[in-house]
N, C-alpha and C positions, 0 to 999 in steps of 0.2 A: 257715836258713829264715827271707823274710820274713814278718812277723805283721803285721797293721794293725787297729786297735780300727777296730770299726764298729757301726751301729745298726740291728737286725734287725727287721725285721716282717712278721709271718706273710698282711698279707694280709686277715686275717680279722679280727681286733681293732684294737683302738687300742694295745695290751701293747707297752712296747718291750723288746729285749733287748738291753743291752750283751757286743757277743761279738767275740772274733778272728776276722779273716779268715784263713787261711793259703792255699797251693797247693802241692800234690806230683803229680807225674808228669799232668799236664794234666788232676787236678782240685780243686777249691774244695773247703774245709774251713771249716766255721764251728764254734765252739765259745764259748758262754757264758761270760762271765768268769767266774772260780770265785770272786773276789771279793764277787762279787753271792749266791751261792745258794753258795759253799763247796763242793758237787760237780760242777757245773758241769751243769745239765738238760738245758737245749738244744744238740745238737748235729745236722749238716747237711751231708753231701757231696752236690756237682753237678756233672760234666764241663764243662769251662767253654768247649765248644761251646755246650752250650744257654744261659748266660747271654747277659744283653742289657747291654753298657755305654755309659751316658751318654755327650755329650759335652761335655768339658772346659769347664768356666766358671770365672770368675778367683774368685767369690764364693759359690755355690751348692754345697749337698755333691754328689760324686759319686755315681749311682745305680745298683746292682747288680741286675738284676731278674731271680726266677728261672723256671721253663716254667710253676710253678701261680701266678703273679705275687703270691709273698713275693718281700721286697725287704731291699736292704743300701744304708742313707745311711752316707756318707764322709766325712768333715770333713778327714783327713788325706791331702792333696792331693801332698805330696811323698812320703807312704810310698807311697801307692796309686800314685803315676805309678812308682815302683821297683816293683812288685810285677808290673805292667803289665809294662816291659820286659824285667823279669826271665823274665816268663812268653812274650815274643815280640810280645805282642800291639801292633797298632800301630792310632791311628785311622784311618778311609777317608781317601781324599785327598781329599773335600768337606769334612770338619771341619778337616782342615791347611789345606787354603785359606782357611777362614775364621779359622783362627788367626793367619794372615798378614798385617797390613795388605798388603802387597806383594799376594797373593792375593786381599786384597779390593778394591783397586784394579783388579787386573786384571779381579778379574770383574765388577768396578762398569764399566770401561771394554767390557766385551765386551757387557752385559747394552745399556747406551747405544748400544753399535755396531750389535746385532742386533735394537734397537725402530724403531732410524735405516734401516736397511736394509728394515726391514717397513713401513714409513710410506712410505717412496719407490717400494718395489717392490710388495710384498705386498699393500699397501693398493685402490692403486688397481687391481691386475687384479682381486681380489677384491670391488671395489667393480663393476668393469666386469662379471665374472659375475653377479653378486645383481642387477643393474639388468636385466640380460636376459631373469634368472629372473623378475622381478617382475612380475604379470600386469597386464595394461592397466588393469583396472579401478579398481586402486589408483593407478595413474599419473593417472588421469582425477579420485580422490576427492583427489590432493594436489593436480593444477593447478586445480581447483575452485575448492581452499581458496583458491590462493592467487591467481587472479583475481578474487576475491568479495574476499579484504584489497583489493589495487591499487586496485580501482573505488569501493574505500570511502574508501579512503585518497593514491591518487596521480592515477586520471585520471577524463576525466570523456567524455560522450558525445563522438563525434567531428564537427567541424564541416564534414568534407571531405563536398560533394555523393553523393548515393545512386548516382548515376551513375558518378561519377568512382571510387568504394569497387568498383564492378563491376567498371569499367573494368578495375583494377588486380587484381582477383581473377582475372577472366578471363584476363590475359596471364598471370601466375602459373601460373595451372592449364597452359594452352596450352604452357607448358615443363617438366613434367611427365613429357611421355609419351616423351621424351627416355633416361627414365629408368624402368628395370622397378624399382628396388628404392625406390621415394620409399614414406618412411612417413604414416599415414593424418595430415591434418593438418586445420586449420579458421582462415582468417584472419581476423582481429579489425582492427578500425580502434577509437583511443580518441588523445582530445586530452588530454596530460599536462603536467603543474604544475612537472616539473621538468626540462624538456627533450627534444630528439632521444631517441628509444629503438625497437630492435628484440628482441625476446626470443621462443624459444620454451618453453614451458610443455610439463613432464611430460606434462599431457593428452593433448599433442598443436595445442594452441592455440599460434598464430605473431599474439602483439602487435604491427604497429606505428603508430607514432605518429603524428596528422598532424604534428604537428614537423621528424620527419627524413626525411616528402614533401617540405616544405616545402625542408629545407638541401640535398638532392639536386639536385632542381628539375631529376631525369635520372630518366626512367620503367627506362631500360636499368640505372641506376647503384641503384634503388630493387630491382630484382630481383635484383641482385645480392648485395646487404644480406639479401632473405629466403630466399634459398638457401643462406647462410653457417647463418642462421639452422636451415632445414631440415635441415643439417649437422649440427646440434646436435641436433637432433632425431632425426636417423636413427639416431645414435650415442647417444641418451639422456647426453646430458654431463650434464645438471642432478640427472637420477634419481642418475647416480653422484658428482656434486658433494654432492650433499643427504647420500649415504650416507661418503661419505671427510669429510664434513665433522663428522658426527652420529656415523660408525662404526659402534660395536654396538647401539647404542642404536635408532640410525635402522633399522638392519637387520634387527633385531626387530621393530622395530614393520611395517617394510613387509612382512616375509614374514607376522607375524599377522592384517596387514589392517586393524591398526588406525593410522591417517593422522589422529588428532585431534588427539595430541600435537605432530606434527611442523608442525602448521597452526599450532597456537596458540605456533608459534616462528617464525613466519614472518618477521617483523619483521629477530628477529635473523638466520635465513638467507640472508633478500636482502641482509644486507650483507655476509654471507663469502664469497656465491657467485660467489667469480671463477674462471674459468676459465684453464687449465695453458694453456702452448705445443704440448704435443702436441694439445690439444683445439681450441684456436684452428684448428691445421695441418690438421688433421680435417676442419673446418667448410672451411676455406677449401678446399681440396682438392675437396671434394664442391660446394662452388658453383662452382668454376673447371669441372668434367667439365662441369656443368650448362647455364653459359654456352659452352662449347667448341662444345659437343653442337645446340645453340639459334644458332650463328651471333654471338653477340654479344662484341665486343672484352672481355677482362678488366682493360683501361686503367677501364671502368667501374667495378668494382667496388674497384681500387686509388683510384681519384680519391673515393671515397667515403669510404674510411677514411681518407685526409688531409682531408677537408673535418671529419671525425671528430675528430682527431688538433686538428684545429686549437682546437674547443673548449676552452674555460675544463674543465678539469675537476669544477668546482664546479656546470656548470650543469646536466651530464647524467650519471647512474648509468651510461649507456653504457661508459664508456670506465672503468670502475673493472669491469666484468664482462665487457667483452672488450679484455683486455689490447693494445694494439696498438704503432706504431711503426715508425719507417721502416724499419729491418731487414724487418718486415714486409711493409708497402709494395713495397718491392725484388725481396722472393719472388715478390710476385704480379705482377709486370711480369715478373721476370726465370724465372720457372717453365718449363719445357721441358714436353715432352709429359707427359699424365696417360692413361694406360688409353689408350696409342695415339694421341689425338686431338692436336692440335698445336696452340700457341697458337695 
């Protein structure tokens, strides 16, 4: 029969008792040294179902714990591991795998495999439902914030005639009705510090620029630009860029309503918030229907993003938040029919 010295405590006091462990017919036996008290006081059987055993540490005593939680410390790591198999017992396969570098490799590489997988996949659907969950009003208290930073900080009144701002809202609107599902929108004119730019805001606000009236210098090739834009909008990309960018954090805060934190990062946001290929594909797609639908060639709105493309990158945040490219360019000339309608 194996014996293993161990250090017993009741649980209740600080008292220790130096006692043998033994086991017969599947159950624990403690008994007090006799060395200590010479009759030996303490003594303790338990079915060693109801014990709880630790797991294995190279330095730590081993921990016997029993149903009224008295407990048995172990120092004697190689009698205790024989006493173990002698009795059948074996650890679960979580504590074997972590005894395994191999094991923990593996689960190191599978834990990176399945955060990689969540980040690619999981993220962004889950980003895409919370954006749709999220009620207008807070969309409207974030694009607030962060047209009140822009105007503080990047642009300033627009110098484009009152007339000509109409002009262009009017034709805008006038392709519209093209479309049953356009989301509620408001267009803004502002002259900016650092270039061409068209953006749509969570609110629902569609910025652009005189600047890139200006590099267009095509009213056809300008509506095209704020359709991509509307794109973005119908599909809330920014709402879901803010939240894959921010995550849990962002997510919280927009399902509680509160939008202050997320303002007073705005700074750092507009500079992560570039938009995926799928999202690009999105936007373009829904201004190509748009133009189909309207009569107008899609040569326009490709001749745009090359006049785009051509840009210094340095001169315009445009082109670092909508990713572009001739592969691009190429789709939108070479695109076949969309929702039946033909280039």
């Amino acid at each position: 029969m194996i014996s293993v010295a161990a250090h017993y405590f009741d649980g209740k006091t600080s008292r220790l008792h130096q006692v043998s462990l033994t086991v017969q017919d599947g159950v624990a036996h403690i008994r007090e040294a006799a060395q200590v008290l010479g009759a030996g006081e303490l003594q303790r059987s338990c079915p060693l179902a109801q014990l709880r055993v630790s797991e294995r540490s190279a330095h730590a005593p081993r921990k016997v714990t029993f149903p009224d939680g008295a407990y048995l410390e172990i120092n004697d790591h190689s009698g205790f591991n024989l006493l173990l198999e002698h009795t059948g017992y074996r650890d679960s396969w979580v504590v074997r795998l972590q005894q395994s570098w191999r094991g923990s490799l593996l689960a190191l590489c599978a834990t990176l495999a399945l955060l990689g997988l969540a980040y690619v996949y999981a993220l962004p659907l889950a980003a895409r439902t919370l954006a749709f969950a999220v009620p207008l009003r807070m969309e409207r208290g974030l694009g607030d914030g962060m047209l009140e930073y822009l105007d503080q900080h990047v642009f300033t009144k627009s110098a484009l005639p009152v007339a000509r701002q109409q002009a262009l809202s009017s034709r805008f609107h006038s392709l519209l009705s093209a479309r049953a599902d356009s989301p509620a929108y408001q267009l803004l004119f502002r002259k900016s510090k650092i270039g061409p730019n068209a953006f749509a805001l969570p609110s629902g606000d569609i910025v652009v620029t005189d600047e890139i009236i200006a590099l267009m210098n095509d009213d056809d090739a300008v509506m095209g630009v704020l359709a991509h834009e509307l794109g973005h909008l119908h599909e809330r990309h920014l709402t879901r860029r803010i939240i894959q960018s921010s995550a849990i954090g962002a997510a919280a805060i927009l399902i509680l309503g509160d939008v202050s934190a997320l303002i007073a990062n705005i700074p750092t946001l507009m500079l992560d918030l570039k938009y995926s290929r799928d999202a690009e594909t999105e936007a373009d797609d829904y201004a190509l229907q748009m133009l189909d639908k309207n009569g107008i060639a899609r040569e326009h709105l490709a001749a745009a993003f090359e006049k785009l493309d051509k840009l210094d990158p340095g001169l315009t945040p445009y082109l670092s938040s909508h990713p572009s490219g001739r592969e691009r360019v190429l789709r939108l000339r070479g695109a076949g029919s969309i929702d039946g309608v033909s280039k």
